[in-house]
C-alpha positions in Angstrom: 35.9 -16.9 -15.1 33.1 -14.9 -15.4 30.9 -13.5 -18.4 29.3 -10.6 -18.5 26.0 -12.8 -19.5 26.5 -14.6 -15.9 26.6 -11.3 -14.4 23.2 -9.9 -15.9 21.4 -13.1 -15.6 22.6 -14.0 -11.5 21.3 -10.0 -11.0 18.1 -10.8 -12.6 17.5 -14.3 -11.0 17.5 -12.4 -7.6 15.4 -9.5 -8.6 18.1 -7.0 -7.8 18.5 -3.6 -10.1 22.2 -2.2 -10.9 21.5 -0.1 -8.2 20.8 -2.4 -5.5 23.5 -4.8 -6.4 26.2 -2.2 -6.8 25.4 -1.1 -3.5 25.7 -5.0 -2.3 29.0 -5.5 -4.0 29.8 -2.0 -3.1 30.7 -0.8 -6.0 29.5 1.6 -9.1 26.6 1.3 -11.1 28.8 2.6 -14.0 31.2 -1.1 -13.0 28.0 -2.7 -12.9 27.3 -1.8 -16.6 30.0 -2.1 -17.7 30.7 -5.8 -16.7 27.3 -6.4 -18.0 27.8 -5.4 -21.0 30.8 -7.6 -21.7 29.9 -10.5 -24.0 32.0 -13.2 -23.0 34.7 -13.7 -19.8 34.5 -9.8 -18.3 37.8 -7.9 -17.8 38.2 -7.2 -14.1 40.8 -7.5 -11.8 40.7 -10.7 -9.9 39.5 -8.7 -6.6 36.7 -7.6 -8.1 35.6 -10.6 -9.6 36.3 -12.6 -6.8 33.7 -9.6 -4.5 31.5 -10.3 -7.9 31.2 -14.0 -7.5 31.4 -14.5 -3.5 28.6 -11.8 -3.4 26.6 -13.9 -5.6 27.1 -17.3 -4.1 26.4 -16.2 -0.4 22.9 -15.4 -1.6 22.3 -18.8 -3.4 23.4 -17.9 -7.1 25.4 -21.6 -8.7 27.9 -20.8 -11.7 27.9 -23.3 -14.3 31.3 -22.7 -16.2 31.0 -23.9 -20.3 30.7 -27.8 -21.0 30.3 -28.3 -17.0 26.9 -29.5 -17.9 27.3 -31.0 -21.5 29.6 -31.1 -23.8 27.4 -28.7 -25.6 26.5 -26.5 -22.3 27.6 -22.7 -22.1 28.4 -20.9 -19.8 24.9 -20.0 -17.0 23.5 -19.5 -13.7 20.9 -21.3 -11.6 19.9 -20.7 -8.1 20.2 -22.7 -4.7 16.4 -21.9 -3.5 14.8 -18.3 -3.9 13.6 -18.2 -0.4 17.2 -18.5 1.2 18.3 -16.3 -1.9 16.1 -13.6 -0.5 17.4 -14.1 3.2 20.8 -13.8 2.4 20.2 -10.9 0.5 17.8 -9.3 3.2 21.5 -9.4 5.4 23.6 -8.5 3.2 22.3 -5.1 2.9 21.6 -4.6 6.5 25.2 -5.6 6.7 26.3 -3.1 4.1 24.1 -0.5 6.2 25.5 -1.6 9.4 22.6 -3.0 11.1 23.0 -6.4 12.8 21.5 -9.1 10.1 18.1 -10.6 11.9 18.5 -14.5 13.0 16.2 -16.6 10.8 14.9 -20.1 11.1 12.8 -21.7 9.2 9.1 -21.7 11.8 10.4 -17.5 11.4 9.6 -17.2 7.8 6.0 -16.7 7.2 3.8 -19.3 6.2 3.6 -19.1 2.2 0.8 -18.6 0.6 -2.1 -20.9 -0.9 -3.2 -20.4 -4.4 -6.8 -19.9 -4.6 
């Protein structure tokens, strides 16, 4: 199951707009909205949802369903690691523009950067 809350917050964590994320899940901005706007368990059909949430998870977004974390928990979203988050989202797109996805390892990535 999931909320509409999951939705906007999983976008967010990987710095996508409805834009760029429709066009990932290849789908509508107007969907988009829509299943963002739900408050609570969004009403989808199960391919959709399924799209939603493999989309997500390839590039490094972890659901946490309601009490998986505490009795107490709700429902959220955390991430795997930004910088694979990124990579995976780098390919996606070049997928869904039909370019071949580059091959990354980690001595690829540049160096990160020293605070000064």
């Amino acid at each position: 199951m999931l909320t509409g809350e999951q939705i906007k917050a999983a976008r967010a964590m990987l710095r996508l707009d409805q834009r760029q994320f429709a066009a990932l899940v290849g789908a509508a901005v107007t969907m988009v909205q829509r299943l963002e706007r739900a408050r609570g368990p969004v009403i989808a059909s199960t391919a959709v949802l399924d799209t939603l949430r493999r989309t997500l998870e390839d590039a490094g977004v972890i659901f946490i369903d309601a009490g998986e974390v505490s009795a107490a928990g709700g429902p959220g979203v955390r991430l795997r690691g930004v910088p694979v988050a990124r990579d995976v989202i780098m390919d996606l797109e070049m997928s869904a523009e039909g370019r071949e996805p580059v091959p990354r390892t980690a001595a690829a990535r540049p160096p990160a950067r020293s605070k000064v």
